[in-house]
N, C-alpha and C positions, 0 to 999 in steps of 0.2 A: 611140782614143775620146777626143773633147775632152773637157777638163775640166769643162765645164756640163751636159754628159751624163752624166758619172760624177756628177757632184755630185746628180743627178735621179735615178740610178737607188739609189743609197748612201742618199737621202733617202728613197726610197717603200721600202727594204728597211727600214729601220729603223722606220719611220713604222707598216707592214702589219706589222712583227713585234710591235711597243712593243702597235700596238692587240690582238693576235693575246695576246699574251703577259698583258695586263692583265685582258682580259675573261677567260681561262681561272684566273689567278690568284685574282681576285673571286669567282668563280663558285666555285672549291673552297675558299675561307676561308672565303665564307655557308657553307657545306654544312658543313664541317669545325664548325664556329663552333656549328652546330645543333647538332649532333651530341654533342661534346663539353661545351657549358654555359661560361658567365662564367666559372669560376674557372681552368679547366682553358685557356680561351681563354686567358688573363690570363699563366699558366704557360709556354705555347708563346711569346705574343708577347714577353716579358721575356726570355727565354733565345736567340730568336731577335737581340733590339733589342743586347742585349751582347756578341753574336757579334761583330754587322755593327760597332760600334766597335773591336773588337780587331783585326780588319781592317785595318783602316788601318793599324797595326804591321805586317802583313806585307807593307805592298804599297807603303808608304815613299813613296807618291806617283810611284813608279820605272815604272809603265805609260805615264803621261801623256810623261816623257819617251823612253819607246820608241816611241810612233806619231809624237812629232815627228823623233826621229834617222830611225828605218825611212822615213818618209814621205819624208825629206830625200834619202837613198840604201837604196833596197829594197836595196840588195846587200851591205849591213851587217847585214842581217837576223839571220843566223845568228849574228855575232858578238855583237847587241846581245841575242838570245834567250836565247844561253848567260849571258850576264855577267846578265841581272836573275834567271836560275836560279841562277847562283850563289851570289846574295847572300841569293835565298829558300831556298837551302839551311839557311844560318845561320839565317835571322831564324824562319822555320816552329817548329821547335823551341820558340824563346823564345816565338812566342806561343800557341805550344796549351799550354805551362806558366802564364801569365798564363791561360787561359780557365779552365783546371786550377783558380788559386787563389784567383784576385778574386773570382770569385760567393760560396766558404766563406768569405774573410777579410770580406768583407761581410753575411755571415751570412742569404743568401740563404737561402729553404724549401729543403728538401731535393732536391727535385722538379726547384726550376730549377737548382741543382746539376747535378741529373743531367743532366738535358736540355741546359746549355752543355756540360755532357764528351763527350755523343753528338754535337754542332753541331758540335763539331771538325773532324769527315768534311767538313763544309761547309766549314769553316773553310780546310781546306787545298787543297779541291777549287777554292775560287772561287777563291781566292789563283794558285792555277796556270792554270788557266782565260781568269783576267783580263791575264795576260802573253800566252800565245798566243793573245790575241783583240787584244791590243794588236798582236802581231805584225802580224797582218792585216788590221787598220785603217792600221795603217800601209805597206800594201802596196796599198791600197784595196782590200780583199777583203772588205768591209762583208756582202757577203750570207752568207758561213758565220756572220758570227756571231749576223744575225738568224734564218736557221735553226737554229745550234744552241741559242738560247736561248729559242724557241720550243717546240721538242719537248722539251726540258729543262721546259720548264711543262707539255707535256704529260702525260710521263713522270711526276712527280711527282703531276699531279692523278688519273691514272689509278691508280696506286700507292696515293693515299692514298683513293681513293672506295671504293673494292673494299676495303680495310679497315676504311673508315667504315662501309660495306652491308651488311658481314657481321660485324659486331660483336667481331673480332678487335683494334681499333686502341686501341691505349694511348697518350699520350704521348711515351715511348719509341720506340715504334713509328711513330708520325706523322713523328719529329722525324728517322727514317733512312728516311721515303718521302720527305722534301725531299731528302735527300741523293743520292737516284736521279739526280733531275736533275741535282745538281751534279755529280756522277761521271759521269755521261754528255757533259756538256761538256768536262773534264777528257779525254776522250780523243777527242773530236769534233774538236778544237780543236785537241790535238794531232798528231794526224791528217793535218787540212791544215794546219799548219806546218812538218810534214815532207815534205807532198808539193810545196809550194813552195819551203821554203828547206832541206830535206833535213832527212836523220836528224841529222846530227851537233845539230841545233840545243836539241834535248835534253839535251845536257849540258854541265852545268855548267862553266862556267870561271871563272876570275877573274884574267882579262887585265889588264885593265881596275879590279883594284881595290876602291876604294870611290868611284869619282869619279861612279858614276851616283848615287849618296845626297845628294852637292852639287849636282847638276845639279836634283835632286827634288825641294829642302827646300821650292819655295815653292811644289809641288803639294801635297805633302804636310800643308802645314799647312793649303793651302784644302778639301784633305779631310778633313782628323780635325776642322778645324772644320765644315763640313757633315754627321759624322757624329752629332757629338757634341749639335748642337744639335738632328739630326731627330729622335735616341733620348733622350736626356736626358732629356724629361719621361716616358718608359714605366719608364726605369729608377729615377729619383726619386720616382714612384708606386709602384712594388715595392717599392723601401726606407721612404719613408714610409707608406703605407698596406697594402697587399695586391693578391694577383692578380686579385680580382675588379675591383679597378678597376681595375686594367690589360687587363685582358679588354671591361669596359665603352668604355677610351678608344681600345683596339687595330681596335674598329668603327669608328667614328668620321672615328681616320686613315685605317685604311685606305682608306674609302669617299671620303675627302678627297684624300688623295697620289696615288688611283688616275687621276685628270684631268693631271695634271702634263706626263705624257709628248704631252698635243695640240700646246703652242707650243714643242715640240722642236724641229720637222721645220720649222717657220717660222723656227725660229731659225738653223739649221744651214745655210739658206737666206743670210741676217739678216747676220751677222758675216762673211762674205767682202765680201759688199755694203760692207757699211759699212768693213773695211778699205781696198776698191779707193777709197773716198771722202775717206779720214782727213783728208785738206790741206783738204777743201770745205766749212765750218761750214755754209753753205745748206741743202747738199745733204744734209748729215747729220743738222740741223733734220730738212727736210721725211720722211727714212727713219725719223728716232725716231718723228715723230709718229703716222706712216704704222702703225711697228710699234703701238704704245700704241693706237690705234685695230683692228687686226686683232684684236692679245688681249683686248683689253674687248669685241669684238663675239663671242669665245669662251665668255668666261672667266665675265662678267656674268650672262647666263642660266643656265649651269649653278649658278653661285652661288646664286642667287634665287631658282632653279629648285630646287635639293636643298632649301634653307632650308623652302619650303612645304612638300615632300610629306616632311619627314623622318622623321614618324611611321609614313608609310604604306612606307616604304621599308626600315626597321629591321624594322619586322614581318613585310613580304614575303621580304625575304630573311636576316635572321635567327630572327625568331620573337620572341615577347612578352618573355622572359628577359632579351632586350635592351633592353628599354625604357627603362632609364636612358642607354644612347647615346645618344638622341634629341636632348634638350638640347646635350650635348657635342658631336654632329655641325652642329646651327643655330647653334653657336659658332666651331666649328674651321674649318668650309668656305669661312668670308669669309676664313681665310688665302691662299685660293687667287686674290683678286683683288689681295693683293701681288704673290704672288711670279709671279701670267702678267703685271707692269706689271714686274716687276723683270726678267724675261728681257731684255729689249729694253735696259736701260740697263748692264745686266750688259755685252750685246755689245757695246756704246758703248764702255765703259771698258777693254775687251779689244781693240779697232778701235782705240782711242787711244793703244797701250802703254800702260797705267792698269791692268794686270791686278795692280801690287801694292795698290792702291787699294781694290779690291774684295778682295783675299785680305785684308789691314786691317777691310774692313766686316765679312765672313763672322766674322772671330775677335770682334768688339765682338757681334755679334751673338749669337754662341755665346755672351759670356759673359753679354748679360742672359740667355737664354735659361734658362742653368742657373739665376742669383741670381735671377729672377722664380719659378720653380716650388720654388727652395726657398719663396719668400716664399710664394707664393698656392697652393699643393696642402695644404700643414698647413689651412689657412684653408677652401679650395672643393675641396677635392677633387679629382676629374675635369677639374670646368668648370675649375678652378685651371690646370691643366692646357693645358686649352683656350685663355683666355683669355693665358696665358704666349709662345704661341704667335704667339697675334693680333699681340701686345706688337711681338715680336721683327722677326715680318715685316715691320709697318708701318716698324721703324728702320731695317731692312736697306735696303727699297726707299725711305726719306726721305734716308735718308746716302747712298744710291746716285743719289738726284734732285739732289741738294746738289753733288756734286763733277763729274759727268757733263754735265748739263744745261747752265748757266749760261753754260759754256765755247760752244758753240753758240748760244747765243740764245735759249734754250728755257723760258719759262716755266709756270708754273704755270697762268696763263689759256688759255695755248696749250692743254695738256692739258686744263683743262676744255671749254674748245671742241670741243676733237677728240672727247672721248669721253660729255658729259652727255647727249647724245640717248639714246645705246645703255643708259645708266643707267637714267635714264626708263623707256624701253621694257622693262627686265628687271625694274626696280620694278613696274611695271605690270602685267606678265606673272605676278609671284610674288602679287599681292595679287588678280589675277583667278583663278589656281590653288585658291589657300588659300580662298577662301568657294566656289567651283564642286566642289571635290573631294568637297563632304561629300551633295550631291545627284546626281553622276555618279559613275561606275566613275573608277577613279584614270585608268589611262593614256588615259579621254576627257579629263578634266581637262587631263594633261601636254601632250594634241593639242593641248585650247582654246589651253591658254597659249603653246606655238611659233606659234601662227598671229595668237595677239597680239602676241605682242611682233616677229614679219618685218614683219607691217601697222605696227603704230606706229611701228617703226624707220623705215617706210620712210616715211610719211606726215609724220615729221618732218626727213626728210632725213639722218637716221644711214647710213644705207645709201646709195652712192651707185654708180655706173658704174665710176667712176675708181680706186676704192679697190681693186677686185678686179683691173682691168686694170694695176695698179702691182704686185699680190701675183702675177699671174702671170710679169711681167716679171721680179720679184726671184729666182723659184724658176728661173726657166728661159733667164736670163742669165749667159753665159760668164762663169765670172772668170779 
């Protein structure tokens, strides 16, 4: 199989799982969310948000360099499987003791207490999970892992509705239906790494040392800094105020982060491209622009588009208890037209060898992120929160424009060029919504508004022939 075929079919495997995975996820958090009430919401996403930072402790950044060694030679597999079980023999330990003691030494409620010592199950399940899924990405075996991570949503949403419907589900309870799934991946996953690179790869060696921890460190830190900056404000708000407003900001995001995964599958396209270009500024001009123009013709609409109906949207599928989201979500979701402008220049600086450039942005970023929400959540609360957020992404993708761009030829004008028609037209689209909604059914509204803003787009020229004939060359061209 050529490489441009595998890269197409790795792309729609992940693309049909991301969207498969996201909409089953939404769909049982509203229901869970109902179900449960703000405070108890507040409770689960706080004990969940501390998990997924402890994480990063056991995972050292040591997967990132397993799909590049495996990818380099599949036939080191087994050796590279053993040596990153070895070392999460050690590190597991150390960090379900940290989950153990940071939430009491921080004098967490009791609740989320408990609920990070039952997360553990989670804790250890993804942590192994995420090796043997590195295995087979690094083998190109992309589709086990979007089916395992697929029925793992499934299994989990199944697990915990049947608890919700029968009025059995506690907290406790909730917090070991997520772990269904991850324990189902956990042996999914190992499963096919034995059946490809055999049993032995199971166990643990340590051949090898500690030399994968030096190969890992500058994965490692661009993940505890992406970890730390996407939970920071849940957990800042638990400490500073309570679970209910972390329950209130936990809608929000979630309804905000749940978009993320569209200019994945464009990216993943994106950055071979742009590496096979790296000598050609021209050429890598006209690809940034090209990209920056596809995620604004995304990203724009839904922005504008949630912004209007967010009232009608918290109530539908949370219920009125929510209602203090509302605000938080017409704040937080313009974070989303950073970070789809920030993909594209992300792969620029990863295309350019400049990947330590951006691991430098990700930690500057992390740190306003935390010293903003200390500053503004004592102050606003929530919106503190929210606002904190905004702050971060706009720096991330300004420092990312700042060092990436320039180098190419690439201005600021350029960008507005490329992308102010599509603005317009989603301006247009959210302010035709927002006065139409309150005399029509909501989803006639959301009709009106996509059939304004494809016309206006197109009537002003946003929309063009060439644009789409450039996006399908990129997805379906041999590297």
């Amino acid at each position: 199989m050529g490489s441009g075929t595998r890269l197409a079919q790795n792309t729609l495997y992940l693309t049909l799982a991301s969207v498969g995975q996201k909409t089953v996820a939404f769909l049982y958090f509203a229901l869970m969310a109902r179900y449960i009430g703000v405070e108890d919401t507040g409770s689960y996403f706080l004990a969940l948000a501390i998990v997924m930072i402890i994480l990063v402790l056991d995972d050292l950044g040591m997967t990132s360099v397993l799909i590049r060694e495996v990818a380099r030679n599949d036939d080191n597999a087994q050796l590279w499987s053993r040596t990153i079980l070895g070392i999460k023999v050690v590190t597991i330990p150390i960090t379900v003791a940290v989950a153990f003691l940071v939430p009491e030494l921080l004098h967490y409620s009791h609740i989320v207490v408990v609920l990070v010592r039952i997360a553990t199950i989670i804790l250890v399940a993804d942590t192994l999970s995420l090796s043997f899924y590195g295995v087979l990405r690094g083998m190109q075996k992309i589709k086990y892992e979007a089916f395992g991570l697929f029925v793992g949503q499934i299994i989990t949403a199944i697990t915990g509705t049947i608890l919700l419907v029968t009025g059995t589900a506690t907290l406790p309870i909730l917090v070991f239906a997520l772990a269904t799934g991850s324990v189902w991946n956990v042996f999914f996953s190992a499963s096919r790494v034995v059946h490809h690179a055999g049993w032995k790869s199971l166990l643990p060696t340590w051949q090898m040392g500690w030399k994968p921890l030096t190969m890992a460190f500058a994965f490692f830190l661009a993940a505890a800094f992406t970890k730390v900056y996407s939970y920071a404000d849940s957990v800042i708000l638990g400490r500073v105020l309570d679970e209910s407003a972390v329950g209130l900001y936990a809608v929000a995001y979630k309804l905000t982060y749940a978009f993320q995964f569209i200019p994945l599958a464009f990216v993943a396209a994106l950055y071979p491209t742009m590496s096979a270009n790296s000598n050609d500024k021209a050429e890598l001009k006209r690809i940034l622009l090209d990209a920056l123009w596809y995620v604004s013709l995304i990203g724009a609409p839904i922005v504008f588009g949630i912004w209007a109906v967010a009232p009608e949207v918290i109530d539908l599928f949370y219920g009125s208890a929510f209602a203090g989201s509302v605000l938080p979500l017409q704040i937080l979701i313009f974070v989303l037209l950073f970070i789809f402008l920030d993909f594209p220049i992300g792969s620029l600086l990863n295309a350019t060898d400049r990947q330590a450039v951006k691991t430098i942005i990700m930690g500057v970023t992390m740190v306003i992120s935390v010293c903003s929400n200390l500053v503004l959540i004592p102050i606003y609360g929530v919106v503190g929160a929210c606002i904190s957020a905004l702050i971060s992404f706009i720096i991330m993708f300004v420092s990312g424009w700042i060092f990436a761009c320039p180098g190419i030829g690439v201005k600021v004008a350029d960008l507005f060029k490329s992308i102010n028609k599509i603005y317009v037209s989603a301006i247009a689209m959210a302010i035709v919504v927002f006065f139409v909604k309150s005399i029509v059914p909501i989803f006639v509204a959301i009709f009106v508004g996509a059939v304004v803003y494809v016309s206006l787009a197109y009537v002003l020229g946003a929309i063009r022939k060439d644009h789409f004939v450039e996006g399908w060359r990129m997805l379906t061209k041999k590297q």
